[in-house]
C-alpha positions in Angstrom: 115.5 72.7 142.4 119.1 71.5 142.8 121.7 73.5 141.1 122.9 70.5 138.9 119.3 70.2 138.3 119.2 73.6 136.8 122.3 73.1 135.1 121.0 70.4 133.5 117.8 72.2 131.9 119.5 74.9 130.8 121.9 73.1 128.9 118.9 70.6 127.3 117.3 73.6 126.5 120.3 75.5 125.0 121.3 72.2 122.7 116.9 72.5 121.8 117.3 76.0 120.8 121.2 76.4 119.3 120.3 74.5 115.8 116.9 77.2 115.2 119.3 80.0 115.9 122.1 79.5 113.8 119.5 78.4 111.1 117.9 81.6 111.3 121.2 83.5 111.3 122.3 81.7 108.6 119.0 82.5 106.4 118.6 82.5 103.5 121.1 80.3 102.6 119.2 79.2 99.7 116.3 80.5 97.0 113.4 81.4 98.6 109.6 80.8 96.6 107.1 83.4 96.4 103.6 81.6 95.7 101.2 83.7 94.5 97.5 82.5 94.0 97.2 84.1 90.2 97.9 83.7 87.2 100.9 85.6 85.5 100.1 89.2 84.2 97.3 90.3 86.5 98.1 93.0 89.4 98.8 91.1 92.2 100.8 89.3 89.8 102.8 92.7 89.5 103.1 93.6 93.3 104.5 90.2 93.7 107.3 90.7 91.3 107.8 94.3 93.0 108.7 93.3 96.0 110.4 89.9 95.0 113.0 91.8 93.0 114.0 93.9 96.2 113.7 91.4 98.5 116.4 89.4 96.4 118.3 92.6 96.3 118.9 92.5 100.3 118.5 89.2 101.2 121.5 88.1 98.4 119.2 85.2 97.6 116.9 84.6 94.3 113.5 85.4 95.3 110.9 83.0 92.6 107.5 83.6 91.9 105.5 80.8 91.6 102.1 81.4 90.1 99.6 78.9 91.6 96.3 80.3 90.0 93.2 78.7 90.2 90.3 77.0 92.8 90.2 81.1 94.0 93.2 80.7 95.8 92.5 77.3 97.7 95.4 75.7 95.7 98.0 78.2 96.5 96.9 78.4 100.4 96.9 74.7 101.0 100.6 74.5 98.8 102.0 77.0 101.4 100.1 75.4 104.9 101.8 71.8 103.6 105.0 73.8 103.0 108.4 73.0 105.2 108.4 75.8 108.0 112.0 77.2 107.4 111.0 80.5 105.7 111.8 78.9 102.3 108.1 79.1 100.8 106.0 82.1 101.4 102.7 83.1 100.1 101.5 86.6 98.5 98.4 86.1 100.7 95.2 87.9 99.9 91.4 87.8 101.4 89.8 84.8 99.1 91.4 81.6 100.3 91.7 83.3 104.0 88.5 85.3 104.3 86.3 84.2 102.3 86.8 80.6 102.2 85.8 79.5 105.4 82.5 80.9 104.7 82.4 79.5 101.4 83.4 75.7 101.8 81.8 73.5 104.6 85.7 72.1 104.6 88.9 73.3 103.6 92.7 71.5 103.5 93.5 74.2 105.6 92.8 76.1 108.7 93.3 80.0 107.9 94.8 81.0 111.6 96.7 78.2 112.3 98.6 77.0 109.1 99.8 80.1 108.5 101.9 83.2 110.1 101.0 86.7 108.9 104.5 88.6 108.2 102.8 91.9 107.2 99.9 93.6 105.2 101.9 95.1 101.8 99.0 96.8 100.3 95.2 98.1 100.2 93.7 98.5 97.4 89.5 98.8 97.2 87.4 97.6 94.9 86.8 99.8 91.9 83.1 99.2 89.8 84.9 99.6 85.9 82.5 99.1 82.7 83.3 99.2 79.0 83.1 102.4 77.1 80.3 101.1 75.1 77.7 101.3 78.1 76.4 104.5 77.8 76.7 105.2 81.9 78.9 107.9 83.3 78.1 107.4 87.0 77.0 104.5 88.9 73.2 105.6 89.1 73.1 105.8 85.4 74.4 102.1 85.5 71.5 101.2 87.6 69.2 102.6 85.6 70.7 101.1 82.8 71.3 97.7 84.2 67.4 97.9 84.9 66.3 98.5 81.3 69.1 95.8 79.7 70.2 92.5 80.0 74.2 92.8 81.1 76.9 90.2 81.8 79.3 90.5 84.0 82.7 89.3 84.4 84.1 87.9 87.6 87.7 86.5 88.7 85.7 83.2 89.4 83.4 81.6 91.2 83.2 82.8 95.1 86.1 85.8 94.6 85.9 88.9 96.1 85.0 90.1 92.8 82.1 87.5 92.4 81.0 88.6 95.7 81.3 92.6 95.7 78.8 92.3 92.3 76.6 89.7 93.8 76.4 92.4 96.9 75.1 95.2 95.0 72.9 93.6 93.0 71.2 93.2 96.4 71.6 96.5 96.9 70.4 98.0 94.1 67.9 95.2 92.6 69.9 95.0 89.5 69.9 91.8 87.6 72.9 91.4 85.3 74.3 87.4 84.8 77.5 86.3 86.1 79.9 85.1 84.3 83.6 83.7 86.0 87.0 83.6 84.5 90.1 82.1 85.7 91.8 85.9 87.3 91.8 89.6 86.4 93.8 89.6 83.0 91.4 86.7 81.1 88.3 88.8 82.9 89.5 92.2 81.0 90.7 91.0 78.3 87.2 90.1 77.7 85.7 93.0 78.4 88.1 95.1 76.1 86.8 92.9 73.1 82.7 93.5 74.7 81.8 90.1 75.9 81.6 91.2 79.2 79.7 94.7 79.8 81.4 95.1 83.8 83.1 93.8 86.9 84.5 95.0 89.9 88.3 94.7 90.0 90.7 95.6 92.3 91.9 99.4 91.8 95.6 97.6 91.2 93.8 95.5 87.8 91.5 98.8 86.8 94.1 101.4 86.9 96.1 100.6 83.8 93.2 100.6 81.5 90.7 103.1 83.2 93.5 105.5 82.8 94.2 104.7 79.3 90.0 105.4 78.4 90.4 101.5 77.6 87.6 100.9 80.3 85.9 103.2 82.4 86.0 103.4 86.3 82.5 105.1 88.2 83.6 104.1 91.9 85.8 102.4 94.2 83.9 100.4 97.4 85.9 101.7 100.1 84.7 104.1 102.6 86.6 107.0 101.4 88.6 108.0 98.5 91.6 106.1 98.0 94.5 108.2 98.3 96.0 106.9 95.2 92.8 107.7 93.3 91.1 111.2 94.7 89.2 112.0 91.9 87.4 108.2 91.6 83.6 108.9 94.0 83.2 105.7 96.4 79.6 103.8 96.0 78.8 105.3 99.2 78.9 108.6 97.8 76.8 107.1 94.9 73.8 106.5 97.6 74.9 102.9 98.2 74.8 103.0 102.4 77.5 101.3 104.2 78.9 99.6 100.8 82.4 98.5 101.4 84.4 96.1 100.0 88.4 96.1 99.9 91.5 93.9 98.8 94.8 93.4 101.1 97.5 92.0 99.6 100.3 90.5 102.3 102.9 88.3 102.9 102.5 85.1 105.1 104.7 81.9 105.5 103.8 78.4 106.6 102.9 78.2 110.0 105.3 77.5 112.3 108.1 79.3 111.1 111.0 80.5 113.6 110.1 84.0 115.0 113.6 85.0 114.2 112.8 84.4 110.5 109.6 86.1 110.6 111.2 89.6 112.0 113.8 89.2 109.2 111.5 89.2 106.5 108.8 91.7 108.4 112.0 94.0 108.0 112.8 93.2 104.6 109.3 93.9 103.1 108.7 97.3 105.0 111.7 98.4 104.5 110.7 97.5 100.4 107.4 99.4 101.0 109.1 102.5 102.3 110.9 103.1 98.9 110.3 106.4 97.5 110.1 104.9 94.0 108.2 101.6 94.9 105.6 103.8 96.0 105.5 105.1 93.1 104.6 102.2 90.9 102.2 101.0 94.0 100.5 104.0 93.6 100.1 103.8 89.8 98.7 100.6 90.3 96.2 102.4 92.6 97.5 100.4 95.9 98.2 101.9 99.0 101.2 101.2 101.4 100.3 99.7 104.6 103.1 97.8 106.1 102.0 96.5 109.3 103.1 94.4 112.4 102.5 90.7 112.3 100.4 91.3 115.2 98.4 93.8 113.8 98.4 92.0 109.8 96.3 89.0 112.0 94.3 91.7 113.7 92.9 92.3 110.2 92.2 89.0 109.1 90.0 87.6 111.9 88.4 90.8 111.3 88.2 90.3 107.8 86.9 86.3 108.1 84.0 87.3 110.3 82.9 90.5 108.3 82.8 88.0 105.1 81.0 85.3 106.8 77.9 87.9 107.2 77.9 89.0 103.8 78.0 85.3 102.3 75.0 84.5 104.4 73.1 87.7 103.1 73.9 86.7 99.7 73.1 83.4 99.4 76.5 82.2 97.7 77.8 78.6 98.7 80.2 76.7 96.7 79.5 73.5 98.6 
């Protein structure tokens, strides 16, 4: 290669390059949206707002959440994947439109690893088995044995959720038989059960907490495979004689796919540097979440994980949605 050859690339490449760079230095320049696949009020609703507000704080930008319930999370996830990839739209990114879908749907609008980027995992939160007050159970074997002698309804955040599916696992696992019944998110799904119309669900710890601590609702286990560390004194479902029954909730942050690196780091940063907030942690932890805060790297780690663990227990279920 000739030296004014060299010369030559070099400068193509630097006149490639130069706009992305001072685009990146020069974000955000503008507001930034915050999809989030639920409706208003419910708790991932809440860790959204959370983080939005500080992220606003240091980026000197308006951070707006942009509640895109419905369809389980398909409508959010394709908004974000057809989104311009300048960092302006990112998505509060959680298992059922990126784990469960695939496995769900013969076809989606969307391809989970390639029309997204994975910025970081904010939060883990298990699955916590909550009934009404009016069910005379106190543990989850007295549910069982309840569940066996009654006919029981139980609500759902919708059709082919994590929710849907965690109850749809343990009736396979314990031989109950209680009818499903979907709503539209968390908060129309309690709200029903605090008037009795729905007898019990599994919820993220996050949507339990506030009204299993109250004595509104009543929590008898979490599904992960030990205690949460925002919740001690709640027994897991494996301790209840349930082998090997897991089932947790991630909440993260992702942006469209094909974002500049540079843009990507800057808002890594941002969020764990959020998550590290002595009093963040704090509301996190009353919402029974856990801080996680990992590496892009290690966020996508997680999720391919995630997509073939769900894939198995769809098949063992029996649940398709088309």
């Amino acid at each position: 290669m000739t030296f004014r050859l060299l010369c030559r690339l070099l400068c193509t490449a630097w006149y490639v390059l130069m706009p992305a760079i001072v685009f990146a230095q020069n974000y955000p320049s503008k507001p930034i949206r915050f999809v989030v696949p639920f409706t208003p009020g419910g708790s991932q609703d809440v860790i959204a707002r959370l983080f939005a507000q500080r992220l606003a704080e240091k980026l000197g930008q308006q951070v707006v959440v942009d509640n895109r319930g419905g369809a389980a999370g398909l409508i959010a996830a394709e908004l974000v994947a057809r989104a311009p990839r300048d960092g302006y739209t990112i998505f509060l990114v959680t298992g059922g439109p990126i784990s469960l879908a695939p496995a769900l749907h013969a076809k989606l609008a969307y391809d989970p690893l390639k029309d997204f980027v994975y910025i970081t995992q904010l939060v883990d939160t298990p699955m916590a088995l909550i009934i009404t007050p009016a069910l005379p159970a106190k543990s989850v074997t007295e549910l069982v044995a309840f569940a066996k002698s009654k006919s029981l309804n139980y609500a759902s955040t919708g059709n082919g959720t994590i929710s849907h599916l965690t109850m749809e696992a343990l009736k396979h696992a314990t031989g109950i038989n209680v009818v499903h019944v979907p709503y539209k998110g968390a908060a129309p799904a309690i709200i029903d059960m605090l008037s009795g119309q729905v007898s019990l669900m599994f919820t993220s710890t996050a949507s339990a907490v506030p009204y299993t601590s109250s004595g509104k609702l009543r929590m008898l286990a979490v599904a992960s495979r030990k205690r949460s560390p925002s919740l001690p004194e709640a027994p897991t479902l494996i301790e209840a004689g349930i082998r090997d029954f897991e089932s947790t909730v991630w909440v993260g942050v992702a942006a469209t796919g094909g974002t500049p690196q540079s843009i990507v780091t800057k808002l890594h940063d941002e969020f764990v540097r959020a998550l590290a907030a002595p009093d963040l942690k704090e509301k996190l932890a009353a919402l029974g979440a856990d801080p996680v805060g990992s590496t892009p790297e290690q966020f996508t780690a997680l999720i391919r994980q995630d997509i073939a663990r769900w894939a198995s227990v769809v098949k063992a279920s029996g649940v398709h949605l088309d």
